[in-house]
C-alpha positions as CSV (number, residue, x, y, z in Angstrom):
1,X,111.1,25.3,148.9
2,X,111.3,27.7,152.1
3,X,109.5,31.0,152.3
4,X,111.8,33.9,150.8
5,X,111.0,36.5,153.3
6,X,111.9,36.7,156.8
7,X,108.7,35.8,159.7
8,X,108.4,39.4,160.3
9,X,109.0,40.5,156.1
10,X,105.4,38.1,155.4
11,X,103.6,38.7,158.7
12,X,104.3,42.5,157.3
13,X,103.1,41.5,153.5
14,X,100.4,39.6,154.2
15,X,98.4,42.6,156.9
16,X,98.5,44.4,153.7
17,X,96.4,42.4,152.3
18,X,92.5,43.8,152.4
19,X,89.7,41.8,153.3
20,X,87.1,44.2,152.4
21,X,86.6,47.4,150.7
22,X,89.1,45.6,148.0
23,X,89.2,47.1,144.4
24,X,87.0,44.6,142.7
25,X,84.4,45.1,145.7
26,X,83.9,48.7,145.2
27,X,83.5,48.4,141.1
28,X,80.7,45.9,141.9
29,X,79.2,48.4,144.6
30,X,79.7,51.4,142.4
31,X,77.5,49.4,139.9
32,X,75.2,48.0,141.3
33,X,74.2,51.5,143.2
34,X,74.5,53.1,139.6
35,X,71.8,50.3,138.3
36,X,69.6,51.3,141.5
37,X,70.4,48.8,143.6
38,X,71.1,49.2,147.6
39,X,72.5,47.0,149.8
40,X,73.8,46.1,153.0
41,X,77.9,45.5,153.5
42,X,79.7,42.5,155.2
43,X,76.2,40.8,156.7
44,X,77.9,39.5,159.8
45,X,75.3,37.5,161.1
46,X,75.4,35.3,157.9
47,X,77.7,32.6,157.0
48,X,80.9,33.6,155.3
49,X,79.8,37.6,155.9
50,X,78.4,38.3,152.6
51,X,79.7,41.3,151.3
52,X,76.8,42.6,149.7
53,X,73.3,41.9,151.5
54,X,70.1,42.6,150.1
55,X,68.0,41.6,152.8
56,X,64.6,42.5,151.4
57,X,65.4,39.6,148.7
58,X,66.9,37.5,150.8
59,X,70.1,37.9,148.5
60,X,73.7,37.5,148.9
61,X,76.5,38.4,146.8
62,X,80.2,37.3,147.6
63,X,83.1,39.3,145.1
64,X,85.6,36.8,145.5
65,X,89.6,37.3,144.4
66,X,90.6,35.2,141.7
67,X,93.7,34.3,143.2
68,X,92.7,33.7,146.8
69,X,89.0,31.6,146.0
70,X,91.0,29.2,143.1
71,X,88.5,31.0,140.1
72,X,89.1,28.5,137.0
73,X,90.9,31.9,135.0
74,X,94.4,32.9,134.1
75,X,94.6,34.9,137.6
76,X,93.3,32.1,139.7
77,X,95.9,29.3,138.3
78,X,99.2,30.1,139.0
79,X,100.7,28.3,142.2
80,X,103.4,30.7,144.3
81,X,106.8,29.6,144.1
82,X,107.6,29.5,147.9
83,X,105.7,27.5,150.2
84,X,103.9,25.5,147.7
85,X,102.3,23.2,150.5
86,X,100.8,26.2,152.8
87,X,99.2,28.3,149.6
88,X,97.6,25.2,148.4
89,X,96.1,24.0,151.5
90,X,94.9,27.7,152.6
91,X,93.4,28.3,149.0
92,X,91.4,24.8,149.3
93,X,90.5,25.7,152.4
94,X,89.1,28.9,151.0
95,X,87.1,27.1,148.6
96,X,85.8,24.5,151.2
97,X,84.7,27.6,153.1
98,X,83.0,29.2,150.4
99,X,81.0,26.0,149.3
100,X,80.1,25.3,153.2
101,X,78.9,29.2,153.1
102,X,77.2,28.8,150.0
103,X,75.2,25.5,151.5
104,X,74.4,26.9,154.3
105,X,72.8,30.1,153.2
106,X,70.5,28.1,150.1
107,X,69.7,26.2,153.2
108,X,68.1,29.2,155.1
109,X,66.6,30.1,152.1
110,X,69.2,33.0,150.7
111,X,69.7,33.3,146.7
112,X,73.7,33.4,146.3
113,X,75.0,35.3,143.5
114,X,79.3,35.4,143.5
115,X,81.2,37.9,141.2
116,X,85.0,36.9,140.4
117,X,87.7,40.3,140.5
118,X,88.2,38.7,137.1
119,X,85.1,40.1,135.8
120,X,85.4,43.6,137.4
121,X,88.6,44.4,135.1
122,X,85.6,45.0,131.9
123,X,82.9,47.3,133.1
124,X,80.8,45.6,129.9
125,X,81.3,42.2,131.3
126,X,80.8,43.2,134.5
127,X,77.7,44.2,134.1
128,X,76.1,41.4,131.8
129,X,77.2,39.5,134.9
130,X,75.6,41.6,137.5
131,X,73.1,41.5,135.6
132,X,70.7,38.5,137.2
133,X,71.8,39.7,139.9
134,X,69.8,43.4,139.5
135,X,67.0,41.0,137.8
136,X,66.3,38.9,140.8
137,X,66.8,41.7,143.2
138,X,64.3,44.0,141.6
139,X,61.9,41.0,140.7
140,X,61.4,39.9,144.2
141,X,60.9,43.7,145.7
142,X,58.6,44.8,142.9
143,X,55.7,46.1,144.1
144,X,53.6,43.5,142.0
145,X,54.7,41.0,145.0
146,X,54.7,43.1,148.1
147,X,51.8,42.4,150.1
148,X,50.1,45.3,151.3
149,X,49.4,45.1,154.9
């Protein structure tokens, strides 16, 4: 089935679309700085531009739309109407990417931690979930393993 909007109606649609600074990405933010975490945004030297950085850890966390990344959940599922062919190669290719990204960054020796916008619609679950993430963090920048120069 052909695309319902015009060339110019999606080229409009889709540059509304955010890539960063997205709802789920500023619960997880707001969090984690609440739990007394701080972090770098979009590492743009890394691969796949992490959205949060914690460099001192050598940690990464991706937040990841359901929708756009193919997440296993209710949101993630459903397959547009339109243009069936393009949407399913561009969200596989979105999920090539991330697993390439992923690869790459365990192979330079970064701990990879991805939240799904599922997960930031329950503050509770949200947090159980960043969870490992504030335990990792905080256990490889406690002062038990710094080395004092």
């Amino acid at each position: 089935m052909a695309d319902v909007h015009t060339p110019e109606q999606r080229s409009f649609n889709m540059s509304r679309i955010r890539g960063g600074d997205t709802q789920p990405e500023l619960r997880v933010r707001r969090m984690l700085h609440a739990m007394g975490l701080r972090y770098r945004l979009h590492g743009k030297k890394l691969p796949g531009r992490p959205d949060l950085v914690f460099s001192g850890a050598r940690a990464v966390l991706f937040v990841h739309g359901c929708f756009w990344h193919m997440h296993r959940c209710k949101y993630g599922k459903p397959a547009p109407a339109t243009n069936r062919t393009f949407w399913a190669e561009k969200r596989r290719g979105n999920a090539e990417r991330d697993k390439r990204n992923r690869r790459a960054l365990a192979g330079d020796g970064w701990k990879v931690f991805e939240v799904w916008e599922c997960w930031t619609r329950d503050e509770a679950k949200l947090r159980a979930k960043l969870a490992p993430v504030v335990s990792y963090v905080r256990g490889v920048q406690s002062p038990a393993r710094r080395t004092s120069s």
